[in-house]
Every structure is written in C-alpha cells, then in structure tokens.
Biotite code that builds the C-alpha atoms (Angstrom):
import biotite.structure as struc

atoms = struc.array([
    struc.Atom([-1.155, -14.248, 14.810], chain_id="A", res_id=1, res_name="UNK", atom_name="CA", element="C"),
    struc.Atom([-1.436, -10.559, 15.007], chain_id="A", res_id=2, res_name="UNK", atom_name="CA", element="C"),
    struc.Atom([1.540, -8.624, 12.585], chain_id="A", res_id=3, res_name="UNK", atom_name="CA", element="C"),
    struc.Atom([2.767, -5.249, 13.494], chain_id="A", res_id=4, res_name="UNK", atom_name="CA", element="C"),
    struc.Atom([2.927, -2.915, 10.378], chain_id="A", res_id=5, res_name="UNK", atom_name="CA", element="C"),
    struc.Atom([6.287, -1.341, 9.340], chain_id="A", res_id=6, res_name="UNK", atom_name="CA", element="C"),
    struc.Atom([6.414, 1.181, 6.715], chain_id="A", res_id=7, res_name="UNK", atom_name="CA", element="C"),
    struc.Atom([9.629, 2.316, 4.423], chain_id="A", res_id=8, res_name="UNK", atom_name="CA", element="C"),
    struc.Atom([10.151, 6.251, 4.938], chain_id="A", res_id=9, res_name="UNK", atom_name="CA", element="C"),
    struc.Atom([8.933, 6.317, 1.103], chain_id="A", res_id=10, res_name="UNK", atom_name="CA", element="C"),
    struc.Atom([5.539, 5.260, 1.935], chain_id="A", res_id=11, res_name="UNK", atom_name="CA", element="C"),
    struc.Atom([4.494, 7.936, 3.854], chain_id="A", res_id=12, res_name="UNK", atom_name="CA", element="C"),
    struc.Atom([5.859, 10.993, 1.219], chain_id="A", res_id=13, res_name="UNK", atom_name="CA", element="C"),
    struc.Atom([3.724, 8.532, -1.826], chain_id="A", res_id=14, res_name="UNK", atom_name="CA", element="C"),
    struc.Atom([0.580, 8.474, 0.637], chain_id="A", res_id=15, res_name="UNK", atom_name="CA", element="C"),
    struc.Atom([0.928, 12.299, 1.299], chain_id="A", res_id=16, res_name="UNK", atom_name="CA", element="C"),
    struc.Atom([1.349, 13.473, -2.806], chain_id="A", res_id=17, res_name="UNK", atom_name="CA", element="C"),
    struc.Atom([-1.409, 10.823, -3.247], chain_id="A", res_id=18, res_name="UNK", atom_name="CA", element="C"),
    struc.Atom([-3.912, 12.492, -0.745], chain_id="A", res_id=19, res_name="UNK", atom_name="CA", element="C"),
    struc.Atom([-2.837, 16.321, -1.546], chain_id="A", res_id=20, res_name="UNK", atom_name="CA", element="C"),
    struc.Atom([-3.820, 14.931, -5.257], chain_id="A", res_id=21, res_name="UNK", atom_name="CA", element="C"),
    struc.Atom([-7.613, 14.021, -4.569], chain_id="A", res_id=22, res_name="UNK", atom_name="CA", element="C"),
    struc.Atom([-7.804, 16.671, -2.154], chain_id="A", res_id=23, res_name="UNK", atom_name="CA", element="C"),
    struc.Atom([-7.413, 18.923, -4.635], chain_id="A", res_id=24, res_name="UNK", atom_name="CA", element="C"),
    struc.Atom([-9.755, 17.253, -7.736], chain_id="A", res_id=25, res_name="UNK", atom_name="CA", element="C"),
    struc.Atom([-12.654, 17.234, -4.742], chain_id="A", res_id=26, res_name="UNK", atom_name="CA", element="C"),
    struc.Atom([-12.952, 17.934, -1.226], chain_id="A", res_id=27, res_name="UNK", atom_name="CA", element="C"),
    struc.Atom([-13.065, 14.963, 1.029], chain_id="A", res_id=28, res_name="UNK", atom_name="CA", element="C"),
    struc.Atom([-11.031, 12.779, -1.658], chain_id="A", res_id=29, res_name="UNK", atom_name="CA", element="C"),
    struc.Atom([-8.130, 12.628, -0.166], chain_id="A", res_id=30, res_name="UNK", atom_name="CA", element="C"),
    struc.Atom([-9.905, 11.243, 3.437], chain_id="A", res_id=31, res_name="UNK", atom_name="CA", element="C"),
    struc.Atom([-11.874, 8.939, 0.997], chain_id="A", res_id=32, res_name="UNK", atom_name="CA", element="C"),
    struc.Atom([-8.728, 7.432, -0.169], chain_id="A", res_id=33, res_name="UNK", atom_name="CA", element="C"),
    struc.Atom([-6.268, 7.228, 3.188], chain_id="A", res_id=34, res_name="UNK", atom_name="CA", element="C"),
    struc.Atom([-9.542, 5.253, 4.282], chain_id="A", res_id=35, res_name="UNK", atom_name="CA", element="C"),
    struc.Atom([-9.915, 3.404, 1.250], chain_id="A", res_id=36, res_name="UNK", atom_name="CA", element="C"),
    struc.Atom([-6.076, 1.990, 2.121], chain_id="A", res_id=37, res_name="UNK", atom_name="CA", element="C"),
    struc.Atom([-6.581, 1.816, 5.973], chain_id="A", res_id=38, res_name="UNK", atom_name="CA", element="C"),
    struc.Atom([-8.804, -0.825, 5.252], chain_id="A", res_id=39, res_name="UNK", atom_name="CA", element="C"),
    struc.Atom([-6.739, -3.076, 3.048], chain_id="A", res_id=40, res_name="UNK", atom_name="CA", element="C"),
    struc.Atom([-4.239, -2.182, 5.339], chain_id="A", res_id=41, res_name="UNK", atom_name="CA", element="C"),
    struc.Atom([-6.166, -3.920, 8.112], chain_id="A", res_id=42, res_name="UNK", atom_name="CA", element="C"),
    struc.Atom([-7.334, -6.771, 5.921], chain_id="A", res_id=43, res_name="UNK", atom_name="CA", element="C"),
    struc.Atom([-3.224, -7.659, 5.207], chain_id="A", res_id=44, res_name="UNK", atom_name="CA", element="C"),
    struc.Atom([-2.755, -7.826, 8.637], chain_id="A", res_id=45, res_name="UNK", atom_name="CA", element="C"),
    struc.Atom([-5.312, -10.163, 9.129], chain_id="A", res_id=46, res_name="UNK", atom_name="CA", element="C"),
    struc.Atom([-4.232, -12.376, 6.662], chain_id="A", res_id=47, res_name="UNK", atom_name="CA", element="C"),
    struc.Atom([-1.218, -11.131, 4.724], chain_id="A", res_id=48, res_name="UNK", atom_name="CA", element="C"),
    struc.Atom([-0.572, -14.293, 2.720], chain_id="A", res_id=49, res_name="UNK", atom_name="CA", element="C"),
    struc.Atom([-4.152, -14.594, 1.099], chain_id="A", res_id=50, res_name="UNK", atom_name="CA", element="C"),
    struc.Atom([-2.144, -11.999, -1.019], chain_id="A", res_id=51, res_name="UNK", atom_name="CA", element="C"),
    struc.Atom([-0.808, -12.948, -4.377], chain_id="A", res_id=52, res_name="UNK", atom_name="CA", element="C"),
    struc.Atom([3.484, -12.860, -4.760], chain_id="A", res_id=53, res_name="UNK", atom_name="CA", element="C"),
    struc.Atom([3.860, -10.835, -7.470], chain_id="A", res_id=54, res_name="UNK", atom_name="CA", element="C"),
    struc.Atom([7.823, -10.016, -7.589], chain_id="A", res_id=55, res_name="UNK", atom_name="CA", element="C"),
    struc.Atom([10.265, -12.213, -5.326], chain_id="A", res_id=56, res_name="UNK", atom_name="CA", element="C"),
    struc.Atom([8.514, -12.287, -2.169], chain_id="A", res_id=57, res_name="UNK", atom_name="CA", element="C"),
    struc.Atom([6.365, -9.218, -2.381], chain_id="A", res_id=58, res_name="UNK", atom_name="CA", element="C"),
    struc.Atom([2.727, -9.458, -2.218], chain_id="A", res_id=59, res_name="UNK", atom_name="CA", element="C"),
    struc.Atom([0.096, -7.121, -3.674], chain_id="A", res_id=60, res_name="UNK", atom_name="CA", element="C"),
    struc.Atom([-2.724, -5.992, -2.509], chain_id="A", res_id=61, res_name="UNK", atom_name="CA", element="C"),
    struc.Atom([-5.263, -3.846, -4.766], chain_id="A", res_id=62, res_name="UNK", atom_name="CA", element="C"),
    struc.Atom([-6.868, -0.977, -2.860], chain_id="A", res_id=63, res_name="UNK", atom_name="CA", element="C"),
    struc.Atom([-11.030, -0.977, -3.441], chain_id="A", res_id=64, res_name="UNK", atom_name="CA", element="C"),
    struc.Atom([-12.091, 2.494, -5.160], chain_id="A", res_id=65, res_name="UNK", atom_name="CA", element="C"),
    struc.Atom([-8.664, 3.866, -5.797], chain_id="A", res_id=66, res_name="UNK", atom_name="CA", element="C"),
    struc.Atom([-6.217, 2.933, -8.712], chain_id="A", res_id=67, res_name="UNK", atom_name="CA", element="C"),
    struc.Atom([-3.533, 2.171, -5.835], chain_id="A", res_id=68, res_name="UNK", atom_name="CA", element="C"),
    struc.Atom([-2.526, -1.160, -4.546], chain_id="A", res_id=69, res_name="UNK", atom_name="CA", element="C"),
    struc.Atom([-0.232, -2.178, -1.627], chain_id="A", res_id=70, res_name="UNK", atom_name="CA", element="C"),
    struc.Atom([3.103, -3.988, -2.040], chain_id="A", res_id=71, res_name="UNK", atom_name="CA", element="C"),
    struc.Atom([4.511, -5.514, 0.696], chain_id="A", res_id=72, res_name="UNK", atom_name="CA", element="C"),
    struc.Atom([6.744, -8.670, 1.835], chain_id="A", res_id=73, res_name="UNK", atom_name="CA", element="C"),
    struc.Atom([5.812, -10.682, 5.100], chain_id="A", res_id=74, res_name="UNK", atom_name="CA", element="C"),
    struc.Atom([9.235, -10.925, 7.532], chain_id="A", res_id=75, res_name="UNK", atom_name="CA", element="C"),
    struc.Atom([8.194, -13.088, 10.535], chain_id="A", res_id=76, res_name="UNK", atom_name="CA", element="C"),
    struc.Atom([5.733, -11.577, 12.879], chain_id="A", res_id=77, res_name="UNK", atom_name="CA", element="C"),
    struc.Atom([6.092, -8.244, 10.379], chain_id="A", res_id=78, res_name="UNK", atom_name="CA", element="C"),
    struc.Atom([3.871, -7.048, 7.518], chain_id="A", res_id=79, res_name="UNK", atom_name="CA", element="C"),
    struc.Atom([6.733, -4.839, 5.584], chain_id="A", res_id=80, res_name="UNK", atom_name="CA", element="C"),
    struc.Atom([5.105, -2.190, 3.284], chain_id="A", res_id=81, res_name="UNK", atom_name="CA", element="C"),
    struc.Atom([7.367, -1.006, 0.395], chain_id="A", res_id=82, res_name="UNK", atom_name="CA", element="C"),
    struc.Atom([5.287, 0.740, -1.821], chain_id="A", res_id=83, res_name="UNK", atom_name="CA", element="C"),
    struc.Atom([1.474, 2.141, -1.971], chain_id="A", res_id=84, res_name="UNK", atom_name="CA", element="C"),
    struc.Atom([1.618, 2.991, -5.787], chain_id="A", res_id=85, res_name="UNK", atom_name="CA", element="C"),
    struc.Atom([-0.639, 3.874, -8.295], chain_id="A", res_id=86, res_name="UNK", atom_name="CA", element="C"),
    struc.Atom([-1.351, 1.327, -10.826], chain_id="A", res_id=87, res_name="UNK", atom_name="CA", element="C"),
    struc.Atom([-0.218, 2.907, -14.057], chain_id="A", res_id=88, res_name="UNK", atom_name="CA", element="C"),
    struc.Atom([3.429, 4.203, -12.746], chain_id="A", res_id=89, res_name="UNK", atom_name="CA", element="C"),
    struc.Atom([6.300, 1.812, -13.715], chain_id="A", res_id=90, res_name="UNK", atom_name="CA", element="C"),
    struc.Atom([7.077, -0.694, -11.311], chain_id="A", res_id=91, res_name="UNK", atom_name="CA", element="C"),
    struc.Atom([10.611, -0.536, -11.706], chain_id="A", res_id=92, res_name="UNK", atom_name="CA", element="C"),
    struc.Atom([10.195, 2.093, -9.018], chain_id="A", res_id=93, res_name="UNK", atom_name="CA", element="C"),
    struc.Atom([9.328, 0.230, -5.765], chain_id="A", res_id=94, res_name="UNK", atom_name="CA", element="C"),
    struc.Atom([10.630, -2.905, -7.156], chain_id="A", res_id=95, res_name="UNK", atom_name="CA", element="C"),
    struc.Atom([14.463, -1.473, -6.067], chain_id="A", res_id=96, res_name="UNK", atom_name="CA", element="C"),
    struc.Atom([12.685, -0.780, -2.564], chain_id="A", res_id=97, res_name="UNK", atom_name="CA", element="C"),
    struc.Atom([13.080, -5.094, -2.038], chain_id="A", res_id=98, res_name="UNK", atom_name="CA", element="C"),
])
C-alpha cells in the first residue's frame, strides 16, 4: 500500500531552525541532515507500522546520524507527521500536537 505523507505546519518551521542550526556549526550539515530524515521518511512510508507506539497512537522513528527522530500516527492510507524533534527537548511539546 503506498501512504501519502502529510505534515503539521509545525514540522516544517522545526525542520528549518534544525537545518539553519548545522548549517551554521559546518557547511553542508544542514543538507546532511534534511537527507538524513528524507530517508527515514521514505522508510515510514514503506512500512510505517514496523515503528514502535510510543504515546497513544504515535509512532517513532529515530533518524540515523542525527539526534532527531520522527513522530507520527498512521490515519488510513496517511502517514501523519507531528513532530521531527530533537531527542533531548521535552516531549510534552509535540505530545499536545495528537
């Protein structure tokens, strides 16, 4: 079954600050990164419930490289993705996103 990918508007401003951030520590980084999560990205679409629950019925996903992971919650033929989040902020955060 192929899933289309939906994103909450917050994603995109978290995957932005994210990139702007390794830009700036080394050139290249940033791309690094935004690939790093492109490909988990593609792997949840190819099989978004080999993904553990880890908070109602959000999944996570752990980015390779990158202290970031992927939460997101499966709605029919839709991968939902609520938060890309770095490891150490508080959860609390994207957990009101459900």
């Amino acid at each position: 079954m192929n899933y289309a990918l939906v994103f909450r508007p917050e994603v995109r401003e978290e995957l932005n600050e994210a990139y702007r951030w390794y830009e700036s520590q080394k050139r290249g980084l940033g791309d690094e990164f935004l690939d790093c999560v492109d490909e988990m990205l593609n792997r949840i679409c190819l099989m978004p419930e080999s993904y553990a629950i880890v908070y109602r019925d959000v999944r996570r996903a752990v980015v390779r490289r990158f202290p970031y992971a992927v939460y997101y919650r499966i709605v029919s033929s839709r991968v939902i993705v609520t938060a890309i989040f770095h490891s150490r902020r508080n959860p609390k955060s994207w957990q009101t996103r459900t």
